[in-house]
N, C-alpha and C positions, 0 to 999 in steps of 0.2 A: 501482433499479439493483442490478446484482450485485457486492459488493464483498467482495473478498480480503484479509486483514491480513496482512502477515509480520513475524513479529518472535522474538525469543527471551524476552521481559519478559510474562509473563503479565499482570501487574497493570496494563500500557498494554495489552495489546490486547484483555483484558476488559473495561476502560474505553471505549476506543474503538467496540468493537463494540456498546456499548451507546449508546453516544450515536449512532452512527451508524443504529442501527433502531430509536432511537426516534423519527427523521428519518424512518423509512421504507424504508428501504434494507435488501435482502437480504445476511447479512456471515459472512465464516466467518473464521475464525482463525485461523491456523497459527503454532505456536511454537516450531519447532525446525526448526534447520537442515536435516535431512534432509527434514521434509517440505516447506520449502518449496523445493528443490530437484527434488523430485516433480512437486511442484504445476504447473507449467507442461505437463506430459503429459497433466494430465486435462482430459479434450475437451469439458467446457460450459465455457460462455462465461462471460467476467466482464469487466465494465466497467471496473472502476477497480479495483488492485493497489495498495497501502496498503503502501509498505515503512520500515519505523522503523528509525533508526539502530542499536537496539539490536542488529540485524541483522548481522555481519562485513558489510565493503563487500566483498572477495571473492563473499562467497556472493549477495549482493544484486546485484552485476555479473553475476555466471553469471546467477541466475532472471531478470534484466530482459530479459537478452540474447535467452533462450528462450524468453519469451512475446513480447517481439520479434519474432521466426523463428516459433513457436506461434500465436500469437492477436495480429495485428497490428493489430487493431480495440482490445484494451486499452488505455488511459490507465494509466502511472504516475506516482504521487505521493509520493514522500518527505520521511520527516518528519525533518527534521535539529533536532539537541538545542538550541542556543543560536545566537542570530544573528553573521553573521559566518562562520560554518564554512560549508567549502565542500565539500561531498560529493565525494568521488570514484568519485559514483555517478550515470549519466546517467537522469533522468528527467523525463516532459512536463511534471509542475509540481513547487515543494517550499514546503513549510509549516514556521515553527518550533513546535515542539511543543509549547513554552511559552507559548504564544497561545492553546493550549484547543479547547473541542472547535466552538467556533462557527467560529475558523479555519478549520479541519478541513471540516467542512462548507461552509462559502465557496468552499474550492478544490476539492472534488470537484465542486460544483455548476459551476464553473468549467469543468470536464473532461469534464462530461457529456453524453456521445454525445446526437449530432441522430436523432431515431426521424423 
């Protein structure tokens, strides 16, 4: 699968994207706000959008919105910090972050497009 991180914490989404291809999964990064507000413009596909709290929920509502509208076949998944919080960020699944990267892995596996 093609999977997208957005975050502004470099240190989780270099974590993450490693865990996530050493699963096997194809993973790009994005760390800052500007690019992942881009991000929903560019016209390859990606399965599953990885959006981290670290993220403004502004700018995380805009890009969900857009690949919404953009790429309607994406799955997203956010990762909110501690349990209990409730995002005011709409997306098809959420994971807490402190649960690790097997979590992480369970719910993408969850969300993964039927080929």
């Amino acid at each position: 699968m093609k999977i997208l991180i957005l975050t502004t914490d470099q240190e989780l989404a270099l974590l993450r994207q490693r865990a996530l291809e050493t699963a096997g999964h194809e993973v790009v990064a994005i760390m800052t706000e500007k690019e992942a507000l881009e991000a929903p413009d560019n016209p390859d596909r990606v399965d599953v959008i990885v959006v981290c709290h670290r993220l403004p929920d502004a700018t995380a509502r805009k890009v969900i919105r857009l690949f919404h509208e953009r790429h309607p076949e994406s799955k997203v998944v956010y990762i909110v910090h501690l349990y209990g919080e409730w995002p005011e960020v709409e997306a098809d699944r959420y994971v807490v972050g402190a649960d690790g990267p097997d979590a992480l892995l369970r719910v993408i596996s969850e969300v993964q497009p039927t080929i």
